[in-house]
Biopython code that builds the backbone (N, CA, C, O; Angstrom):
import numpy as np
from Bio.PDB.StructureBuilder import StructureBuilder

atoms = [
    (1, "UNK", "N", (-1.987, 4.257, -20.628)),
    (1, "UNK", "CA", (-0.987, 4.033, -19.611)),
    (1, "UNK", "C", (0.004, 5.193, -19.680)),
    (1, "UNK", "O", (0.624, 5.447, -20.712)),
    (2, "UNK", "N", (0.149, 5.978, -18.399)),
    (2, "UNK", "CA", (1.219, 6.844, -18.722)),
    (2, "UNK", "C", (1.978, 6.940, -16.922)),
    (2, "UNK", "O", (1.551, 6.521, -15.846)),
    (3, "UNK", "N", (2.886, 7.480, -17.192)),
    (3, "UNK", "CA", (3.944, 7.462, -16.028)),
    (3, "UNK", "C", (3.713, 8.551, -15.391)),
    (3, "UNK", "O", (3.167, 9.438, -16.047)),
    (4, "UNK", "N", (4.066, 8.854, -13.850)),
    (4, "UNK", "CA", (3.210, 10.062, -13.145)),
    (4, "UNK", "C", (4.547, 10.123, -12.341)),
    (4, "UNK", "O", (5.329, 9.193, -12.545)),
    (5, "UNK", "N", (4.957, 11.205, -11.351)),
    (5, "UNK", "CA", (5.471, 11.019, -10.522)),
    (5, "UNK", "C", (4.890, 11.177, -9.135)),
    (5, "UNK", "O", (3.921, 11.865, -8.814)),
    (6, "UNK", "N", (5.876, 10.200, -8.148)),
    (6, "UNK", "CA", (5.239, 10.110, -7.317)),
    (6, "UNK", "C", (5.489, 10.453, -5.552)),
    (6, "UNK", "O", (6.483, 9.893, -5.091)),
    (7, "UNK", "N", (4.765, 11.217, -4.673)),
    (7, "UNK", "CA", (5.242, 11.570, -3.961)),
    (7, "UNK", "C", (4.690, 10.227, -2.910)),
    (7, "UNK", "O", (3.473, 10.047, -2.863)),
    (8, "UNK", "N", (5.547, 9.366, -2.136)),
    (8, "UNK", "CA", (5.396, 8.106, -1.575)),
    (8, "UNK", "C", (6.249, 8.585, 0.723)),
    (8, "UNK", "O", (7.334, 8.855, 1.237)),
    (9, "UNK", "N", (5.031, 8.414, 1.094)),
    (9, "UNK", "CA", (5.318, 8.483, 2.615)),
    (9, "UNK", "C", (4.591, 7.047, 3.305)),
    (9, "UNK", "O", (3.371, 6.884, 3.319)),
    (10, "UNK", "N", (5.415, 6.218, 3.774)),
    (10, "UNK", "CA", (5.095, 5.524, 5.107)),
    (10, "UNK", "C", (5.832, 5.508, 6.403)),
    (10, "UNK", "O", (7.020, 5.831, 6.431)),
    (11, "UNK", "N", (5.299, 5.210, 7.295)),
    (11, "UNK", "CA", (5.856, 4.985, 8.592)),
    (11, "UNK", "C", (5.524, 3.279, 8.949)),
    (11, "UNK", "O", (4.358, 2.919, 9.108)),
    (12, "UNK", "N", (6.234, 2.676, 9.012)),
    (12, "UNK", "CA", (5.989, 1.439, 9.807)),
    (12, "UNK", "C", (6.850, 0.971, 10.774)),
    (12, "UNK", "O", (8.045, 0.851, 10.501)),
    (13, "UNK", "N", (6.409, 0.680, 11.894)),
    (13, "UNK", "CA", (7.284, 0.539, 13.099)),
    (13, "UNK", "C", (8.126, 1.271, 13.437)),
    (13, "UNK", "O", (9.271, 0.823, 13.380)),
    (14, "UNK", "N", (7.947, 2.605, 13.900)),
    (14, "UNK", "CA", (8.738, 3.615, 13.953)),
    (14, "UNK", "C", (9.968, 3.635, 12.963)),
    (14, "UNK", "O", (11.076, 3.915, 13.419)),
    (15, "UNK", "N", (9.806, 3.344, 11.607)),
    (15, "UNK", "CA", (11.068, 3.744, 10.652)),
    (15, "UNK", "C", (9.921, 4.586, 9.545)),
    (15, "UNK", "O", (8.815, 4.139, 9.237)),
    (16, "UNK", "N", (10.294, 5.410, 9.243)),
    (16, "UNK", "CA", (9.709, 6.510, 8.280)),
    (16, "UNK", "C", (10.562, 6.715, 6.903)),
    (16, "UNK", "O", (11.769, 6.952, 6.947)),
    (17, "UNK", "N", (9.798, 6.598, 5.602)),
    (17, "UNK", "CA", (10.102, 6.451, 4.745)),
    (17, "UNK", "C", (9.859, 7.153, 3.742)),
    (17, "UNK", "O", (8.734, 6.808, 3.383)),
    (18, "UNK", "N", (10.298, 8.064, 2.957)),
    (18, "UNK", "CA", (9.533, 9.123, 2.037)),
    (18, "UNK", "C", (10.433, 9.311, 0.894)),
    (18, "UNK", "O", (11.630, 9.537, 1.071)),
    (19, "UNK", "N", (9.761, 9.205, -0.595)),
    (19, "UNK", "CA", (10.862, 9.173, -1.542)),
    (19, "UNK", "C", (9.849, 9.763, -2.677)),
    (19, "UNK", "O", (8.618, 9.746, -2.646)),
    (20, "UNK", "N", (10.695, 10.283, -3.673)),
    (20, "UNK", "CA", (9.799, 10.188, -4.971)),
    (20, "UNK", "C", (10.337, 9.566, -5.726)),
    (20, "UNK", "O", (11.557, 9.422, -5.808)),
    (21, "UNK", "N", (9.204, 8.920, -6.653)),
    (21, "UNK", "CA", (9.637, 8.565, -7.434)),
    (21, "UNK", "C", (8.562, 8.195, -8.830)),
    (21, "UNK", "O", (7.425, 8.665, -8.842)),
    (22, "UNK", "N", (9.022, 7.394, -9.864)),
    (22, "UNK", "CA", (8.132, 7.232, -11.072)),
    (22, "UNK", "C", (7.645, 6.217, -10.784)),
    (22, "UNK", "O", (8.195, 5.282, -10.202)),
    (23, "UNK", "N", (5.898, 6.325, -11.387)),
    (23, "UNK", "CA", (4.944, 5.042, -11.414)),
    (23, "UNK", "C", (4.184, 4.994, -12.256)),
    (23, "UNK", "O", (4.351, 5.984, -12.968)),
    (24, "UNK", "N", (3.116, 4.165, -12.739)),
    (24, "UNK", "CA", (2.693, 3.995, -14.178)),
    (24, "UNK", "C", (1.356, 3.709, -13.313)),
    (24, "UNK", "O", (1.015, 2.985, -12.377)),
    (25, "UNK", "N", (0.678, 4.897, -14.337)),
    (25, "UNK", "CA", (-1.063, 5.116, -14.078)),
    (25, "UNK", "C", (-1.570, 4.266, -15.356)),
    (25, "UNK", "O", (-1.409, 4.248, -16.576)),
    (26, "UNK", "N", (-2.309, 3.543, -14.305)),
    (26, "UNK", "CA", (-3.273, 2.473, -15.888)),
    (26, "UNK", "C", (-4.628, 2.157, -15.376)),
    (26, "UNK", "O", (-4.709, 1.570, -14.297)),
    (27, "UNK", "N", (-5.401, 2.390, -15.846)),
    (27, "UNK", "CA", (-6.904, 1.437, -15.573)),
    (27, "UNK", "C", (-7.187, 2.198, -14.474)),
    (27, "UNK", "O", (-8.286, 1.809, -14.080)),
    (28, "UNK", "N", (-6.764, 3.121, -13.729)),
    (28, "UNK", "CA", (-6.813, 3.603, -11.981)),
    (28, "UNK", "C", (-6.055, 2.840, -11.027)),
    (28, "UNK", "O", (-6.106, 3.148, -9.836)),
    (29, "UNK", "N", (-5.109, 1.532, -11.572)),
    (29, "UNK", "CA", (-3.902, 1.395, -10.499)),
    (29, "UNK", "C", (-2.579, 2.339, -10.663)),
    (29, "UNK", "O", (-2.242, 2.935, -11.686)),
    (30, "UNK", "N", (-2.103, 2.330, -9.760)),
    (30, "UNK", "CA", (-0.831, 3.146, -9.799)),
    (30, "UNK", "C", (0.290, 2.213, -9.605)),
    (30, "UNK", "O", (-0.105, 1.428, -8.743)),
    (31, "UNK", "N", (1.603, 1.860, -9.994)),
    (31, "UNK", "CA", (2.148, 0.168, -10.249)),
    (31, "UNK", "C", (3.543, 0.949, -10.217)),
    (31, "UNK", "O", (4.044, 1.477, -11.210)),
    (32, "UNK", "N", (4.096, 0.948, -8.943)),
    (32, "UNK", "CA", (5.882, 1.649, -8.700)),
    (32, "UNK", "C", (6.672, 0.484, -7.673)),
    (32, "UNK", "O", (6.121, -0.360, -6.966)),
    (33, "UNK", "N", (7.936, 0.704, -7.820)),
    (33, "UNK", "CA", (8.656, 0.100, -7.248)),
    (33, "UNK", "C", (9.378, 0.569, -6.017)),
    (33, "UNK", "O", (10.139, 1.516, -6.213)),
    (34, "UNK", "N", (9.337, 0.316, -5.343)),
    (34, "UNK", "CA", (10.519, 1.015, -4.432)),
    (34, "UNK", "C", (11.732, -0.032, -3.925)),
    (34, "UNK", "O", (11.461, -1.182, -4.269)),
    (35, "UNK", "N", (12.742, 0.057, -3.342)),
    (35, "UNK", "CA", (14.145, -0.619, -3.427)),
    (35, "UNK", "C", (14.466, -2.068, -3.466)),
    (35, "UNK", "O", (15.336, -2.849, -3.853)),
    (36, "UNK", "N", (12.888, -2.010, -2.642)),
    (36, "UNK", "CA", (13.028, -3.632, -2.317)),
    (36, "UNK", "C", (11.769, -4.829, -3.121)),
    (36, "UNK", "O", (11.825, -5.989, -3.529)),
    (37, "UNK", "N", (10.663, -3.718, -3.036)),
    (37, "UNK", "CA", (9.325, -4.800, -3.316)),
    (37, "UNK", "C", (8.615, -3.731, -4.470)),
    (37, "UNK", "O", (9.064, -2.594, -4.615)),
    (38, "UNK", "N", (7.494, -4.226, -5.238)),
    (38, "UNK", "CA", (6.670, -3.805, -6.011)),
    (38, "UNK", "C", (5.697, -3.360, -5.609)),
    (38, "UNK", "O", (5.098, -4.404, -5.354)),
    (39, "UNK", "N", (4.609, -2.072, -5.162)),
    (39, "UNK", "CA", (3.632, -2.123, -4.971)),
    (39, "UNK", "C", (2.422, -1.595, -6.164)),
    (39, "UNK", "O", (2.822, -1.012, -7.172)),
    (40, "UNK", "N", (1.154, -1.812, -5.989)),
    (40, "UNK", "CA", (0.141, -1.358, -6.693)),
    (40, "UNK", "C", (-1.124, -1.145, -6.190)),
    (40, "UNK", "O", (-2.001, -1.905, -5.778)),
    (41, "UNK", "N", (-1.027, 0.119, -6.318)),
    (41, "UNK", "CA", (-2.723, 0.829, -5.578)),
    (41, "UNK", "C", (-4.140, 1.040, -6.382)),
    (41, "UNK", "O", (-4.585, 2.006, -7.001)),
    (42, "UNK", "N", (-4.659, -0.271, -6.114)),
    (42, "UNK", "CA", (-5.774, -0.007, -6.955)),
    (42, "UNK", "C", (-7.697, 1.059, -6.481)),
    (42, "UNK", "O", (-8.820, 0.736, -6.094)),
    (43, "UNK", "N", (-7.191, 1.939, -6.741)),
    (43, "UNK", "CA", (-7.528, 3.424, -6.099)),
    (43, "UNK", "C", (-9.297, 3.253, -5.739)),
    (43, "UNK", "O", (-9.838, 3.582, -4.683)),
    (44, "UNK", "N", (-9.861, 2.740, -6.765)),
    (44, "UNK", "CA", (-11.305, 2.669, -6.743)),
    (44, "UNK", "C", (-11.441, 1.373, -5.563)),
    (44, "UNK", "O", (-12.560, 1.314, -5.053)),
    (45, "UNK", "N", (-10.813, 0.726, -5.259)),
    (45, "UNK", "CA", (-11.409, -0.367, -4.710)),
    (45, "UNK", "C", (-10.805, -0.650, -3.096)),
    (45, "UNK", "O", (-11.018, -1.540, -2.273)),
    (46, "UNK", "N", (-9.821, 0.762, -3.102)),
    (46, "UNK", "CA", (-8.993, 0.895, -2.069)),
    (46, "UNK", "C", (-8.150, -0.093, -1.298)),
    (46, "UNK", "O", (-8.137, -0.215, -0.073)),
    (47, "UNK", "N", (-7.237, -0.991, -2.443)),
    (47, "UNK", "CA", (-6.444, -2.014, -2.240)),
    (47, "UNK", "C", (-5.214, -1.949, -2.342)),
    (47, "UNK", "O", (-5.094, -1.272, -3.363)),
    (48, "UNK", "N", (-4.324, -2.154, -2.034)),
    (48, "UNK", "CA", (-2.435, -1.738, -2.083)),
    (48, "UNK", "C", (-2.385, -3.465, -1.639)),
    (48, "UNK", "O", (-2.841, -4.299, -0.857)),
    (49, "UNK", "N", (-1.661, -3.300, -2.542)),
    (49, "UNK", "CA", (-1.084, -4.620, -2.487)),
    (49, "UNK", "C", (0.531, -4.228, -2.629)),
    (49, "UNK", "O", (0.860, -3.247, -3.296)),
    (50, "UNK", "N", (1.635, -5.169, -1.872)),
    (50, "UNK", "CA", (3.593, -4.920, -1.692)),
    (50, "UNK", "C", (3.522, -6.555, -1.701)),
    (50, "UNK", "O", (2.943, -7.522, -1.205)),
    (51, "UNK", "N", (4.853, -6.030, -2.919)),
    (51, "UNK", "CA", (5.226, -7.780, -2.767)),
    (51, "UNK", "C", (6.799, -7.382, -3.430)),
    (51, "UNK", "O", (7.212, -6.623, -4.307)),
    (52, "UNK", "N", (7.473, -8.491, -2.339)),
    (52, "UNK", "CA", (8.380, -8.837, -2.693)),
    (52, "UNK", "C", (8.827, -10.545, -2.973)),
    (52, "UNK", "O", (8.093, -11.455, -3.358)),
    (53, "UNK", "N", (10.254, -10.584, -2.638)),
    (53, "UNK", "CA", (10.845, -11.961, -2.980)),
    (53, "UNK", "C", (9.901, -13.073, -2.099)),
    (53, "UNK", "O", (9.418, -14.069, -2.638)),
    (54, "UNK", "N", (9.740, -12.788, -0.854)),
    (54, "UNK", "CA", (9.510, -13.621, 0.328)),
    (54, "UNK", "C", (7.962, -13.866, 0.470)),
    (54, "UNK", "O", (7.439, -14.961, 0.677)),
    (55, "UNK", "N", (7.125, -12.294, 0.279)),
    (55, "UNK", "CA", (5.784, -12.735, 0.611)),
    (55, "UNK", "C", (5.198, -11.154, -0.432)),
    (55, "UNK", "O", (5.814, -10.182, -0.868)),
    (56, "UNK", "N", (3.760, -11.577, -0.489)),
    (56, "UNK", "CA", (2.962, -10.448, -1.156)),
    (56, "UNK", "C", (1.648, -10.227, -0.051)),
    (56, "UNK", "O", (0.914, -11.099, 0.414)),
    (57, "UNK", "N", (1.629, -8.775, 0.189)),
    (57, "UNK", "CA", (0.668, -8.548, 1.253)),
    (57, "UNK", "C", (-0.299, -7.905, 0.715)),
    (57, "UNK", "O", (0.099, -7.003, -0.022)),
    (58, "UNK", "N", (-1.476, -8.014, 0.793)),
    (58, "UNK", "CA", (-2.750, -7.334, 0.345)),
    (58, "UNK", "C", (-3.917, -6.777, 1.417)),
    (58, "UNK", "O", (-4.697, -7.307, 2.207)),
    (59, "UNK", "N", (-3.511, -5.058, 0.889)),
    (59, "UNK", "CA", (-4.686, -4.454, 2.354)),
    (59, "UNK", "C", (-5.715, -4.527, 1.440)),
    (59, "UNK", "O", (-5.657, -4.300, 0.232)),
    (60, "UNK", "N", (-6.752, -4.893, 2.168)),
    (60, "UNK", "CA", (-8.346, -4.432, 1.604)),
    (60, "UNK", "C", (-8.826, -3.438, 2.766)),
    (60, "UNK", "O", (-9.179, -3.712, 3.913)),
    (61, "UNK", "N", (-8.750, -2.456, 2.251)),
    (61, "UNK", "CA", (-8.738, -1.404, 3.327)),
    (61, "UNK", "C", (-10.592, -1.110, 3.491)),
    (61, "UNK", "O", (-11.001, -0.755, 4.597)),
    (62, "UNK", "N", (-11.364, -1.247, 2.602)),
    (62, "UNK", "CA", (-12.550, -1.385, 2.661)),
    (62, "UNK", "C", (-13.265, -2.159, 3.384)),
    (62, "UNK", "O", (-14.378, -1.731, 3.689)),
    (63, "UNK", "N", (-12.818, -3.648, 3.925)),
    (63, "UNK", "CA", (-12.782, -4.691, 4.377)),
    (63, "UNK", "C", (-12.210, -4.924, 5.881)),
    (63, "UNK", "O", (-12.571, -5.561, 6.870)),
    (64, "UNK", "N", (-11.139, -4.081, 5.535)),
    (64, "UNK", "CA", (-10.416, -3.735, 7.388)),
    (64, "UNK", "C", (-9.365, -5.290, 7.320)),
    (64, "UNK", "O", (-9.223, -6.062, 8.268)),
    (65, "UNK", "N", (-8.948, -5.391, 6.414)),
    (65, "UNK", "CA", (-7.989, -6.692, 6.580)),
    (65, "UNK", "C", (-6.759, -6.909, 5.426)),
    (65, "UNK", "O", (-6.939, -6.522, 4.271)),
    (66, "UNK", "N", (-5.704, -7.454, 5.774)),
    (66, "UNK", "CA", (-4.930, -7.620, 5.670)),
    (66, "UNK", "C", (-4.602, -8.892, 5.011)),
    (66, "UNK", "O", (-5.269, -9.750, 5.590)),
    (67, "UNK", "N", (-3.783, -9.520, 3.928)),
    (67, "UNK", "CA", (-3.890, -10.997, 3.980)),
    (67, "UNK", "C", (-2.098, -11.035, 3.469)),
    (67, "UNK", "O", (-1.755, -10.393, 2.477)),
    (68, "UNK", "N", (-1.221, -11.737, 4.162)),
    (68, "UNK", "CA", (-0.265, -12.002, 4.132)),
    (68, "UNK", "C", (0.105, -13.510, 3.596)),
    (68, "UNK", "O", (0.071, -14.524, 4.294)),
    (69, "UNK", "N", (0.448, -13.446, 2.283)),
    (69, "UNK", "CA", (0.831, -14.792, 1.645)),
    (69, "UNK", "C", (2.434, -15.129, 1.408)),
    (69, "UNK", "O", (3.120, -14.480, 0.618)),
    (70, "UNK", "N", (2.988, -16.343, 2.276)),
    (70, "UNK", "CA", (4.319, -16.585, 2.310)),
    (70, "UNK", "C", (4.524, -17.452, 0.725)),
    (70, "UNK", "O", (4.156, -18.625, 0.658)),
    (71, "UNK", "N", (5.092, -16.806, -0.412)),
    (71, "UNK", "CA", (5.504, -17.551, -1.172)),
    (71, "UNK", "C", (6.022, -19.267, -1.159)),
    (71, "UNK", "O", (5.206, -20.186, -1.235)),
    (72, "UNK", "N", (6.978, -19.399, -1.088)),
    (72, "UNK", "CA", (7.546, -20.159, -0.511)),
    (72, "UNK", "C", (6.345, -21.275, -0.111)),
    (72, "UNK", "O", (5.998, -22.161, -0.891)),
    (73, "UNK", "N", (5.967, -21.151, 0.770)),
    (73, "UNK", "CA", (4.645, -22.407, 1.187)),
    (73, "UNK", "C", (3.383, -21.695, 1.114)),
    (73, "UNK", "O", (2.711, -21.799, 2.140)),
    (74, "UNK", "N", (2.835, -20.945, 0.106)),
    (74, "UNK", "CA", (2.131, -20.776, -0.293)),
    (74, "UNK", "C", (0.832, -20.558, 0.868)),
    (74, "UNK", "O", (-0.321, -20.919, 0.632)),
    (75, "UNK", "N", (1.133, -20.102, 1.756)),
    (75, "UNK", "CA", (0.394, -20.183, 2.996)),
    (75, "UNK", "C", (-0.213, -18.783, 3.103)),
    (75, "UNK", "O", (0.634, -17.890, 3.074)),
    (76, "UNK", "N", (-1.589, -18.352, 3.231)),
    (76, "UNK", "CA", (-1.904, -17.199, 3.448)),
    (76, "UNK", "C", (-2.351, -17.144, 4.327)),
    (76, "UNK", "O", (-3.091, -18.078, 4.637)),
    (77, "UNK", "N", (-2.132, -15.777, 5.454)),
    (77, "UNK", "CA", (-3.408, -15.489, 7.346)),
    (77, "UNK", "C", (-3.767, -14.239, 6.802)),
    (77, "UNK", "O", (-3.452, -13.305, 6.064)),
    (78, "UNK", "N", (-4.280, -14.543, 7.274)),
    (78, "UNK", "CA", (-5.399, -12.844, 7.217)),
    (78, "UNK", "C", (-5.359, -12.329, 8.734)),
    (78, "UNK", "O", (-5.534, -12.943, 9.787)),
    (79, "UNK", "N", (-5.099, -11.139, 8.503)),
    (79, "UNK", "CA", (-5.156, -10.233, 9.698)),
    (79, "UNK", "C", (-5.608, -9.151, 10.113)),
    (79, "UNK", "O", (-4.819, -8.208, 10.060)),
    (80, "UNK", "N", (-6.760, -8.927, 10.571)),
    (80, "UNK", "CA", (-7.840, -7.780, 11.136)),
    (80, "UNK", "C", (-6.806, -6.349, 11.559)),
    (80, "UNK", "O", (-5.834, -6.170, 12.294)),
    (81, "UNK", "N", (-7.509, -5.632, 10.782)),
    (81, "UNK", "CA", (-6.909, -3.985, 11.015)),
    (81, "UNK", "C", (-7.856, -3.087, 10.942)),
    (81, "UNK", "O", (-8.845, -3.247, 10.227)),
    (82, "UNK", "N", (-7.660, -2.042, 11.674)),
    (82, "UNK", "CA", (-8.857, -1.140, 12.101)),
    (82, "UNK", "C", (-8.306, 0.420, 10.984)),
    (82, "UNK", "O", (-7.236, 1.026, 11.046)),
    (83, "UNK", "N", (-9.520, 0.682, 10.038)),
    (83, "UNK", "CA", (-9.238, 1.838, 9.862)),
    (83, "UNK", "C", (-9.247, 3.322, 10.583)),
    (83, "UNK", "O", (-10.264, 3.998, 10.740)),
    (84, "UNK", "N", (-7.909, 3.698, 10.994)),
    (84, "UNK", "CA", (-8.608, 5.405, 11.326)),
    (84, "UNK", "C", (-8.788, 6.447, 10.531)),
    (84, "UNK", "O", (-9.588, 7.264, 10.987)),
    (85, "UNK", "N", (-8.279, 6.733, 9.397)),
    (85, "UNK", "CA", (-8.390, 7.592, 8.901)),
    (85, "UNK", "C", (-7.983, 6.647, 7.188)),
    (85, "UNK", "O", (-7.073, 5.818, 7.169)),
    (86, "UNK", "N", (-8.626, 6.895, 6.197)),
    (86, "UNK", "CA", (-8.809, 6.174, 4.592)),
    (86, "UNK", "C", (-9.320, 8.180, 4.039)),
    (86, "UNK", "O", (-10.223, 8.787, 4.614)),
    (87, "UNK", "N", (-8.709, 8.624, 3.197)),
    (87, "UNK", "CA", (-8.836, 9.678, 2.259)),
    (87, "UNK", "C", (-8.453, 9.164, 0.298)),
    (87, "UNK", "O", (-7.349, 8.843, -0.141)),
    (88, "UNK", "N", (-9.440, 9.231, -0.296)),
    (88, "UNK", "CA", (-8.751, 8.590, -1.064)),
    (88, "UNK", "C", (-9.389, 9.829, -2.361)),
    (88, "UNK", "O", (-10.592, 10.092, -2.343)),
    (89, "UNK", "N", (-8.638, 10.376, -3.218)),
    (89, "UNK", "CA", (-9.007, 11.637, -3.642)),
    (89, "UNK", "C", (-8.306, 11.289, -5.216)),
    (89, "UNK", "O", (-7.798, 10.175, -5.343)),
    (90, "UNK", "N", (-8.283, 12.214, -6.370)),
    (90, "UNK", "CA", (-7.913, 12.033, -7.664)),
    (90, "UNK", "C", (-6.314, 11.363, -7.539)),
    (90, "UNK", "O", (-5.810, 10.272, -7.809)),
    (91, "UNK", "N", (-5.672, 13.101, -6.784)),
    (91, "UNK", "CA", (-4.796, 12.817, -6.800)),
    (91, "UNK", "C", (-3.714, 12.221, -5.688)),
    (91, "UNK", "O", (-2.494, 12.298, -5.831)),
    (92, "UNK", "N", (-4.377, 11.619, -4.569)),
    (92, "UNK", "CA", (-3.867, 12.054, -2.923)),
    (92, "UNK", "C", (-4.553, 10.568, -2.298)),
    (92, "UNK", "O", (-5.592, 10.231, -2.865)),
    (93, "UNK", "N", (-4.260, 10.029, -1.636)),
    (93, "UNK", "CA", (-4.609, 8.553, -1.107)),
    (93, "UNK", "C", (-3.588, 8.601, 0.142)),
    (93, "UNK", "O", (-2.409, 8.951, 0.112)),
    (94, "UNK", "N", (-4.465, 8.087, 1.429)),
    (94, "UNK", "CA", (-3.656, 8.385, 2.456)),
    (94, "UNK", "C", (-4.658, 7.436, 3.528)),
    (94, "UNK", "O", (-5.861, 7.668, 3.650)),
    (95, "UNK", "N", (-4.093, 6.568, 4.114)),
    (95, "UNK", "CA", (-4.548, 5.576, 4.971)),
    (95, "UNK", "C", (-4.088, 5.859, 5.722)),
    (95, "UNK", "O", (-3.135, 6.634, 5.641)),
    (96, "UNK", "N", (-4.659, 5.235, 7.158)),
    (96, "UNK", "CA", (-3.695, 5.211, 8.645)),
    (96, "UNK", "C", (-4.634, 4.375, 9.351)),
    (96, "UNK", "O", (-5.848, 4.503, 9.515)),
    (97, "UNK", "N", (-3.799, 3.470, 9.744)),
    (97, "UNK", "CA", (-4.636, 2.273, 10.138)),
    (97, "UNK", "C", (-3.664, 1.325, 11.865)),
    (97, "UNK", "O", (-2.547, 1.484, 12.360)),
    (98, "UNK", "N", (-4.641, 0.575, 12.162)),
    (98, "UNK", "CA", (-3.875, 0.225, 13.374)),
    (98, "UNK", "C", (-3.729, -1.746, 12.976)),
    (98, "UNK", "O", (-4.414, -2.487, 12.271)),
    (99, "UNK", "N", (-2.687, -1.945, 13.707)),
    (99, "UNK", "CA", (-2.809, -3.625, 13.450)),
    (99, "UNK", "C", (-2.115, -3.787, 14.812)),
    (99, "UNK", "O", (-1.018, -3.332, 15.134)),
    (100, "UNK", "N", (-3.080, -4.623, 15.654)),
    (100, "UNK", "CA", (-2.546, -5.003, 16.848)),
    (100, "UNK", "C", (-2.371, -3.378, 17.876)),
    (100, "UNK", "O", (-3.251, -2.517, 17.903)),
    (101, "UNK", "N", (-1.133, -3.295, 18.584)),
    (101, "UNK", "CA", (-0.883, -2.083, 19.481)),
    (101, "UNK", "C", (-0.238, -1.024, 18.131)),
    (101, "UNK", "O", (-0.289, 0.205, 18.195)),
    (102, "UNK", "N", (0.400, -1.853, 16.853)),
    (102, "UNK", "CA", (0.841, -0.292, 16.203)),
    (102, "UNK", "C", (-0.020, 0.451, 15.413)),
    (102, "UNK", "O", (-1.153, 0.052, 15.144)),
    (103, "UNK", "N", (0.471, 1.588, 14.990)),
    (103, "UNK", "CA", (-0.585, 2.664, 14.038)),
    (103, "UNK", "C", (1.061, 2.888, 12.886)),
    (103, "UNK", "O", (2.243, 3.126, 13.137)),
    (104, "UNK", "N", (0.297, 2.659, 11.669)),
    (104, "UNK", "CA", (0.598, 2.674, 10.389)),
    (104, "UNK", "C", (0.268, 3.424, 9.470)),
    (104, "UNK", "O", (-0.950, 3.548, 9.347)),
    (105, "UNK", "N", (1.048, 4.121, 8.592)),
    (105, "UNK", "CA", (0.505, 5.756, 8.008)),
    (105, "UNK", "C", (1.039, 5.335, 6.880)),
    (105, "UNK", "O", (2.192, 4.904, 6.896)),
    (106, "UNK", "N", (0.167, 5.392, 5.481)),
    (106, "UNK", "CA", (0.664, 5.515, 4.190)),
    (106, "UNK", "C", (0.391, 6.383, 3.176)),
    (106, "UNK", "O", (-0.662, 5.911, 2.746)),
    (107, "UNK", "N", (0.644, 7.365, 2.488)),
    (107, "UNK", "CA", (0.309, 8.227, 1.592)),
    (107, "UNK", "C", (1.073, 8.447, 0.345)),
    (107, "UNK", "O", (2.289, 8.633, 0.387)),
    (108, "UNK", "N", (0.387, 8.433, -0.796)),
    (108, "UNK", "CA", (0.877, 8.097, -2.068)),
    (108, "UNK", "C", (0.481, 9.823, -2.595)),
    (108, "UNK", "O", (-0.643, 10.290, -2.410)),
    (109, "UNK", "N", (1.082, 10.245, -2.950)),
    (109, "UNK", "CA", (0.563, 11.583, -4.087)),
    (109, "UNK", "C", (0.987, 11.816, -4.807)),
    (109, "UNK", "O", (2.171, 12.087, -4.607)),
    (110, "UNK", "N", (0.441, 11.952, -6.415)),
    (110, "UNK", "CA", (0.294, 11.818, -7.494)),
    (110, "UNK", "C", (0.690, 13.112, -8.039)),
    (110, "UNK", "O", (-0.239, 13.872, -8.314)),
    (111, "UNK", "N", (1.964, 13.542, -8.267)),
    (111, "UNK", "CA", (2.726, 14.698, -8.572)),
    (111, "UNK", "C", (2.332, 15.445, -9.869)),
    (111, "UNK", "O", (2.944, 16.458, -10.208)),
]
sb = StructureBuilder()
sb.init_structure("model")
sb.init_model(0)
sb.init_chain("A")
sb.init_seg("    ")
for serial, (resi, resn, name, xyz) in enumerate(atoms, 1):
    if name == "N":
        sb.init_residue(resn, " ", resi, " ")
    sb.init_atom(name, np.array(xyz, "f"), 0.0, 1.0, " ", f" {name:<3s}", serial, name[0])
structure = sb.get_structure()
């Protein structure tokens, strides 16, 4: 297990987000925090999972779906997403995917 830094870009719903910061490489997940929620990219299997207080969301980007679980009532939907573009490289992982009318861009790089 060792700590990496990390170069972190999303866009969701027209708000754009880009920060670095530290994350802990283990097993091939990558496991960082950012302000609000926890995420972890488990690289071989091309899964990101964000969770915070309220709900934990899990892309299976291999799968083309989404599964959104509300803590609270323990309720999970799953929701169909189309990949356009999945790059997933040693150091460099970069999705862009559509759900519904929006397009969603995430890229993690491993400093």
């Amino acid at each position: 297990m060792g700590k990496v830094n990390l170069l972190v870009k999303y866009c969701l719903r027209n708000e754009k987000y880009e920060y670095n910061i530290k994350g802990i490489l283990s097993n091939k997940k990558i496991i960082f925090k950012t302000l609000d929620s926890k995420m972890i990219l488990q690289k071989e299997e091309n899964i990101l999972k964000r969770i915070n207080d309220d709900i934990e969301i899990t892309f299976l980007f291999n799968e083309e779906k989404a599964l959104i679980k509300e803590k609270s009532s323990n309720k999970t939907i799953c929701l169909n997403i189309n990949i356009l573009e999945l790059e997933n490289k040693d150091n460099y992982f970069k999705v862009k995917y559509k759900s519904y009318e929006d397009v969603f861009l995430i890229i993690i790089k491993i400093k």
